[in-house]
C-alpha positions as a Python dict, from the first residue, in 0.01 Angstrom:
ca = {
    (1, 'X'): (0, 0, 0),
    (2, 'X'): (149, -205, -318),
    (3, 'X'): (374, -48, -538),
    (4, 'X'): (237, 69, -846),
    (5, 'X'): (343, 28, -1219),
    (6, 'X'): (300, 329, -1454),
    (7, 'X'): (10, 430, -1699),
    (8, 'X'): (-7, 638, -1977),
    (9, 'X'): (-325, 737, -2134),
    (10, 'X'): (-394, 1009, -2432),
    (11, 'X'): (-689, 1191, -2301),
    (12, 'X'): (-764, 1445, -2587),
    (13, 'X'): (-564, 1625, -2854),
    (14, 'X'): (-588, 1892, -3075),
    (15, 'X'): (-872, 1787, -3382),
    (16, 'X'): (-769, 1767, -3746),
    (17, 'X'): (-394, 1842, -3611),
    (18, 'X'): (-190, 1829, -3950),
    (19, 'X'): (-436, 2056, -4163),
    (20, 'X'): (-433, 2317, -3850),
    (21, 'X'): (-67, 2301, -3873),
    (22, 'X'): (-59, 2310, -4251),
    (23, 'X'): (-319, 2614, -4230),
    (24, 'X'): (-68, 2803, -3988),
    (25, 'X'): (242, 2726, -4212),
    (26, 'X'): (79, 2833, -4475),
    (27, 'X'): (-19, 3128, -4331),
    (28, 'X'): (287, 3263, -4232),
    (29, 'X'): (384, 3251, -4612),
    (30, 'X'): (122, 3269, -4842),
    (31, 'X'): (-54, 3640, -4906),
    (32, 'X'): (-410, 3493, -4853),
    (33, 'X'): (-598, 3461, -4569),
    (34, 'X'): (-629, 3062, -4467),
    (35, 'X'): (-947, 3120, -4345),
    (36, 'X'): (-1133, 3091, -4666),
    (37, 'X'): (-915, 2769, -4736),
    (38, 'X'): (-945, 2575, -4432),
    (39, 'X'): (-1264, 2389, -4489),
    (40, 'X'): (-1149, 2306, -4803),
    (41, 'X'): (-822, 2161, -4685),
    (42, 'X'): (-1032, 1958, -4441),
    (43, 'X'): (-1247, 1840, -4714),
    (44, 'X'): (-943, 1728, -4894),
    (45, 'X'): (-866, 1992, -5184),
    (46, 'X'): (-510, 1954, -5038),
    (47, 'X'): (-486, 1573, -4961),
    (48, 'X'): (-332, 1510, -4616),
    (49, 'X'): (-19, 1340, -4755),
    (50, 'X'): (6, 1648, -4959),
    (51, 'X'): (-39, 1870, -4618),
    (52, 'X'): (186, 1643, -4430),
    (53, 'X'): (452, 1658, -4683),
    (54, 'X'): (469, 2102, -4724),
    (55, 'X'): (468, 2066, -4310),
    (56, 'X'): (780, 1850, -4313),
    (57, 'X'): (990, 2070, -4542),
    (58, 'X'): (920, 2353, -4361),
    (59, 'X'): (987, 2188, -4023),
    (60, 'X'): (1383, 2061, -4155),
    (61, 'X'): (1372, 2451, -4181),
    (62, 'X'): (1407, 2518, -3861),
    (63, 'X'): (1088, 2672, -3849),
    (64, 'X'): (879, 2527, -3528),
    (65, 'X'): (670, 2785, -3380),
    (66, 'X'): (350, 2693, -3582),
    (67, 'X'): (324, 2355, -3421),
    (68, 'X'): (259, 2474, -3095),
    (69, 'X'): (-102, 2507, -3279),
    (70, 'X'): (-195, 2176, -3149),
    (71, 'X'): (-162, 2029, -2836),
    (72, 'X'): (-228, 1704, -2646),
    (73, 'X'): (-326, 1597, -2312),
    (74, 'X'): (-173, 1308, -2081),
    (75, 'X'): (-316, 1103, -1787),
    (76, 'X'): (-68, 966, -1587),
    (77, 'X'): (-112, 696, -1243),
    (78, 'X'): (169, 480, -1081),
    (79, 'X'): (455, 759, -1092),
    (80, 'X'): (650, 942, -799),
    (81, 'X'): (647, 1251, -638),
    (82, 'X'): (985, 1280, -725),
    (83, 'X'): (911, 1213, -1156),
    (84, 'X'): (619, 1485, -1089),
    (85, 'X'): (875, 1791, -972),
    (86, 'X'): (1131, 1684, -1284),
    (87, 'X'): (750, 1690, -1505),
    (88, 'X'): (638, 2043, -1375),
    (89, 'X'): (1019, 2201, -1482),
    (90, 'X'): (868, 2221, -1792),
    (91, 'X'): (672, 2531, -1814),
    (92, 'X'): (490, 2613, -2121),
    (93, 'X'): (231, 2334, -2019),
    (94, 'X'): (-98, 2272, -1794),
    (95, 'X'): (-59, 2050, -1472),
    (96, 'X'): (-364, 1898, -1258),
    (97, 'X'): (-201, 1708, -987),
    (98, 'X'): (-380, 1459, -726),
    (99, 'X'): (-334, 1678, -436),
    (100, 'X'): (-211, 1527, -90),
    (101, 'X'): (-396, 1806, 111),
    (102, 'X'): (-710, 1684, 4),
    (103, 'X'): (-640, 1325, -103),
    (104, 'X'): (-596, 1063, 214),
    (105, 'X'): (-270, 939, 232),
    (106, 'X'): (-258, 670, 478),
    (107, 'X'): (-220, 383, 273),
    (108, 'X'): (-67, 543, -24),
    (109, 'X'): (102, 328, -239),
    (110, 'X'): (458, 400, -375),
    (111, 'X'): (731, 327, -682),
    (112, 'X'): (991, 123, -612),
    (113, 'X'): (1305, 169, -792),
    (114, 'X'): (1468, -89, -1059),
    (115, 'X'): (1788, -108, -895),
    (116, 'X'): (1640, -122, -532),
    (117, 'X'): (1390, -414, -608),
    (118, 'X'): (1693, -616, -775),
    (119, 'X'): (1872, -615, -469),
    (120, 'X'): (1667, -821, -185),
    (121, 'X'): (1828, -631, 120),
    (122, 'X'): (1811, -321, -50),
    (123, 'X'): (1428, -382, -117),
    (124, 'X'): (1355, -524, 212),
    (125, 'X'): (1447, -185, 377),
    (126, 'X'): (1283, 59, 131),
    (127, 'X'): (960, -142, 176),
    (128, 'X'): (984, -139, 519),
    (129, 'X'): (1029, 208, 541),
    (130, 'X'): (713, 299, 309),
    (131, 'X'): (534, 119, 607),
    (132, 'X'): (695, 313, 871),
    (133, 'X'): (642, 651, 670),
    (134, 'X'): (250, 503, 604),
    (135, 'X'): (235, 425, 980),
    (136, 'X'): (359, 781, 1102),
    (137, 'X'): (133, 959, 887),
    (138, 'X'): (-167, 808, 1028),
    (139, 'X'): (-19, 886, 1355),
    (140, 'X'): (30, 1230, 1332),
    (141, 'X'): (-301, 1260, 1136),
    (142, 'X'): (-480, 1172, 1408),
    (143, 'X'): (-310, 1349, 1636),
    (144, 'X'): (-346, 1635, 1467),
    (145, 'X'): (-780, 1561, 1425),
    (146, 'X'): (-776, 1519, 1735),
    (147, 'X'): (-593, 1850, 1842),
    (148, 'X'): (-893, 2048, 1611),
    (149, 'X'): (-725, 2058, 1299),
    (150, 'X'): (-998, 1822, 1132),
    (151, 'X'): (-983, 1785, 769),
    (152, 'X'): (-665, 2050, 788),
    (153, 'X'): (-451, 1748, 945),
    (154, 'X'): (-336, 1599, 576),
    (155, 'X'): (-159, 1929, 523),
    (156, 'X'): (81, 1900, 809),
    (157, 'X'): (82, 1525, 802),
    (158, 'X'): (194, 1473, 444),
    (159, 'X'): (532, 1642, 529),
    (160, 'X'): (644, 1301, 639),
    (161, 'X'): (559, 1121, 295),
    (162, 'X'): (860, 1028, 69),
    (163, 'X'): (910, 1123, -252),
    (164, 'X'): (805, 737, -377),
    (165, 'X'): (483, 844, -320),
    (166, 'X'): (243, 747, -642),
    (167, 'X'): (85, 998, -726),
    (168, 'X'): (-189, 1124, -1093),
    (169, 'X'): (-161, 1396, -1262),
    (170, 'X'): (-300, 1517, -1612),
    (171, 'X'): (-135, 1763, -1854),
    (172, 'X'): (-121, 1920, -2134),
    (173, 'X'): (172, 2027, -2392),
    (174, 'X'): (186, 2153, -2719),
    (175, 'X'): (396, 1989, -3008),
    (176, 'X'): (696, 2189, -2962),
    (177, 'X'): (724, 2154, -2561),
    (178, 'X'): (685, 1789, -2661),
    (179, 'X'): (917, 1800, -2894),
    (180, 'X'): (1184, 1977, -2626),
    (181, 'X'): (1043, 1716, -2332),
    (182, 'X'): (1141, 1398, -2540),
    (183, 'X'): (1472, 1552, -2640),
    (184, 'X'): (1576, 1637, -2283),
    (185, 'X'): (1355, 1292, -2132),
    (186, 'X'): (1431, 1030, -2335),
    (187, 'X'): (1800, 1111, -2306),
    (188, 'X'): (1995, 800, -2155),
    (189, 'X'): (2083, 1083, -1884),
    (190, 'X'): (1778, 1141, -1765),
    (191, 'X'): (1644, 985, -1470),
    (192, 'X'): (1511, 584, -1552),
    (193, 'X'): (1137, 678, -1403),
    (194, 'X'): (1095, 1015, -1643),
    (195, 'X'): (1230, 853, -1917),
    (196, 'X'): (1048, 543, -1909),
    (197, 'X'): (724, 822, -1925),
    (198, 'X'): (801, 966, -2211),
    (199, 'X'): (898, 717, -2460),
    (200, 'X'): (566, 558, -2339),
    (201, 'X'): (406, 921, -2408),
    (202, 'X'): (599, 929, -2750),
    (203, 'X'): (494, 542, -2892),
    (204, 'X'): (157, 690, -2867),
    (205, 'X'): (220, 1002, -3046),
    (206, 'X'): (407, 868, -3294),
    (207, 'X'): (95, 685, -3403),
    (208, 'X'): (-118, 1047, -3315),
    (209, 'X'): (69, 1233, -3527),
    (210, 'X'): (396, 1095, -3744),
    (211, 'X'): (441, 1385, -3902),
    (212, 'X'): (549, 1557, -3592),
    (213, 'X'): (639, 1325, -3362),
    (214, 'X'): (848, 1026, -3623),
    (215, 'X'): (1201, 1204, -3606),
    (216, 'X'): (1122, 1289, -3217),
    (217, 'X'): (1333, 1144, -2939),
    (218, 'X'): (1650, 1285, -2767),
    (219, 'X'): (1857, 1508, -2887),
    (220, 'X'): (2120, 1281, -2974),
    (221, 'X'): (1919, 1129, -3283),
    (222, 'X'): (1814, 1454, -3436),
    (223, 'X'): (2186, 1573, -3446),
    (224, 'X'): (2367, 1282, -3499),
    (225, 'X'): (2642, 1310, -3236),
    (226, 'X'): (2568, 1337, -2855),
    (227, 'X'): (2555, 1694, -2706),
    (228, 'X'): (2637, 1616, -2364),
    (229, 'X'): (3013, 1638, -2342),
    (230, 'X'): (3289, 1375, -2277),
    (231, 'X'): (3186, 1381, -1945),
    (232, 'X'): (2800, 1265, -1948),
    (233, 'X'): (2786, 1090, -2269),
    (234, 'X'): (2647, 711, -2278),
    (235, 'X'): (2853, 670, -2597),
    (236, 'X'): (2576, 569, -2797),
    (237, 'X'): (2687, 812, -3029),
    (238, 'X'): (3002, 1055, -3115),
    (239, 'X'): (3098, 1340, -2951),
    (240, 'X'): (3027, 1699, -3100),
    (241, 'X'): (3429, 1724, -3109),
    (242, 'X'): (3439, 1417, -3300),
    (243, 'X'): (3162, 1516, -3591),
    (244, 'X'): (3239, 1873, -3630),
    (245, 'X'): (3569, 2042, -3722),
    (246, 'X'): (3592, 2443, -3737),
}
């Protein structure tokens, strides 16, 4: 029962993403139906630069909603139960989780913190304890086969797992929950595990599609001064007080 480093893998994402966003904004305000255009836009009547160009002056509009066209899905290994509950808080998406009712747990492997594996005492303990937790499990699994429960024991026995428990999941977001996720995740506030995610998720999908995802990151970036307040801010940029006067 190692502990396990993070993965990040695109699965599958919307096809021909900037034309169906293109096709969208366009429909929203052109009179003509974009259904007798769309083939031609994929054939290239509208190059894609051209496409990707009408899509990012309508985005510094303000106008998002069209984006959630397209979507992309995410395997994930080698993160926490406790980065998974912080990942499902964000609810216009699709979650398949490995599930510990089903999945054995006895030699599960686990994250260990940055700041607890720097500190030899500190990691000493928390390792120690992932064997302990490990150990008890099996215990009361058994126990609990043995009392009739069969199969059924992982249900009651996973109660004494920690949250450093690695766990997999998949899911799915469209651009403009992405868009929201990296603004609220890759935030210097936001917890080092969750964080380290999803700038991983957003050096891929700044590749998938720049035209969405170039200007995406926290919040901070877009706006130029940090939103947090005095109280939260790293200080890698100015206050809201400090940028704008009434």
């Amino acid at each position: 029962m190692p502990a396990k480093k993070m993965q990040v893998k695109l699965l599958a994402s919307t096809p021909n993403a900037v034309t169906l966003i293109y096709a969208a904004f366009r429909q929203c305000y052109a009179p003509g139906y974009v259904g007798d255009d769309f083939e031609k836009w994929l054939q290239g009547e509208v190059p894609l630069e051209k496409q990707a160009k009408f899509i990012e002056n309508i985005l510094a509009s303000g106008h998002e909603s069209p984006i959630e066209h397209v979507s992309f899905t995410f395997a994930v290994e080698g993160v926490s139960r406790a980065l998974t509950h912080q990942l499902v808080r964000h609810r216009i998406a699709s979650y398949s989780q490995q599930s510990q009712r089903y999945v054995d747990a006895r030699d599960f492997d686990y994250i260990l913190p940055p700041a607890i594996a720097k500190i030899e005492k500190a990691k000493a303990l928390f390792e120690s304890f992932m064997h302990q937790a490990a150990q008890t499990y099996a215990q009361l699994q058994t126990i609990l086969e043995e009392a009739g429960q069969g199969k059924k024991a992982n249900e009651d026995a996973r109660f004494v797992l920690p949250n450093a428990c690695e766990s997999k999941v998949v899911f799915t977001m469209n651009c403009r929950s992405l868009l929201n996720f990296f603004e609220l995740r890759c935030c210097e506030r936001a917890q080092w595990e969750i964080r380290t995610m999803a700038w991983k998720m957003l050096k891929i999908l700044r590749k998938e599609l720049p035209v969405i995802f170039n200007l995406a990151g926290p919040k901070c970036e877009r706006l130029g001064y940090c939103p947090e307040g005095e109280k939260f801010t790293c200080g890698k940029y100015p206050l809201a007080k400090d940028v704008i006067h009434s």
